[in-house]
C-alpha positions in Angstrom: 15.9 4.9 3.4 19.7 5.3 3.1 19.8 6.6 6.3 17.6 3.9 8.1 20.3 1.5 6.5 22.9 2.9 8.4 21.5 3.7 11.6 19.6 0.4 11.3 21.6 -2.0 10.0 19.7 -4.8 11.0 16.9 -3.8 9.4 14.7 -6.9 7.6 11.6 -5.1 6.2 10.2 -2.1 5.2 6.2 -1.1 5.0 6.3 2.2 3.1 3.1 4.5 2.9 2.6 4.1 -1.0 4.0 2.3 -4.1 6.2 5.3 -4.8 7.5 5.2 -1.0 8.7 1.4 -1.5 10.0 1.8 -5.2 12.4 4.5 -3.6 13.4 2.6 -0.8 13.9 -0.8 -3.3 16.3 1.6 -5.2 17.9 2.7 -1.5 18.5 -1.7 -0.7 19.7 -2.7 -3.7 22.3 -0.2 -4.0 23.0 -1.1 -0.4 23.4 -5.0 -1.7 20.8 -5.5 1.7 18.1 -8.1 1.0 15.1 -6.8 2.6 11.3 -7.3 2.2 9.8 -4.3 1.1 5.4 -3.2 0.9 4.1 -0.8 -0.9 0.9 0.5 -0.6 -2.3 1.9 -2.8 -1.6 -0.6 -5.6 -0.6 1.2 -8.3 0.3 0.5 -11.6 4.1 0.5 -11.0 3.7 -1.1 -7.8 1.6 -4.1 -9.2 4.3 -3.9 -12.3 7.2 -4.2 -9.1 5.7 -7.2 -7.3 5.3 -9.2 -10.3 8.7 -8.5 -11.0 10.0 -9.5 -7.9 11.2 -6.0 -7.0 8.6 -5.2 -4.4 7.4 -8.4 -1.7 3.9 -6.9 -2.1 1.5 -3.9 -2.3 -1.7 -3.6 -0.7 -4.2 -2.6 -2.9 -7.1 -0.4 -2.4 -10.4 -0.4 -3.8 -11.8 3.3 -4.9 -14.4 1.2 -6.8 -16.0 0.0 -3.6 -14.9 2.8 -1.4 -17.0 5.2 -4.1 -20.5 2.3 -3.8 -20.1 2.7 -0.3 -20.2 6.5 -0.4 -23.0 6.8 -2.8 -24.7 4.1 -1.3 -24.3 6.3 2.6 -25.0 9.6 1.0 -28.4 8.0 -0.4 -29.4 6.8 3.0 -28.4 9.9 5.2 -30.8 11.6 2.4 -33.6 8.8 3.2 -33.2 9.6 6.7 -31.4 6.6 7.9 -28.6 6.4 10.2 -25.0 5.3 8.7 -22.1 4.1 10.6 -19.5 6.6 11.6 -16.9 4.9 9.9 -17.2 2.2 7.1 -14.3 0.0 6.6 -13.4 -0.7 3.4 -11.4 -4.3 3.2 -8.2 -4.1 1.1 -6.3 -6.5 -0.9 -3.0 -7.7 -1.0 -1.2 -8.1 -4.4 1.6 -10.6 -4.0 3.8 -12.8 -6.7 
């Protein structure tokens, strides 16, 4: 992240690839003074903790409850025989302030 600060210096937002991800990078812009919008992603603990704190803009939020239904749920009808998508989206949330 520091270095995308100083090669990019223009830089207004960051979408990092988990909740950890963007809690490094928030540590990376503030020390930088930068104000920049920053995502996590997965939804964790810390991350939910973050955007209610107003470190973190948002997280989006997975849902292993549902993604786990849906797998049972496929496993028990490829054992009944029937046919199941290919790939089964799984809509996620977004955890703002």
């Amino acid at each position: 992240m520091e270095n995308l600060l100083s090669s990019q210096p223009k830089t207004q937002a960051v979408f990092a690839q988990n909740d950890e991800m963007a809690l490094g990078a928030f540590r990376a812009v503030q020390a930088s003074g930068k104000d920049i919008f920053i995502v996590g992603f997965d939804g964790t603990d810390d991350g939910i903790a973050a955007v209610k704190r107003g470190l973190l803009g948002a997280t989006i939020a997975q849902q292993p409850g549902l993604i786990g239904e849906i797998g049972v749920q496929s496993a028990v009808d490829v054992l009944a025989g029937k046919s199941v998508a290919e790939n089964v989206p799984v809509p996620l949330m977004m955890v703002v302030k």
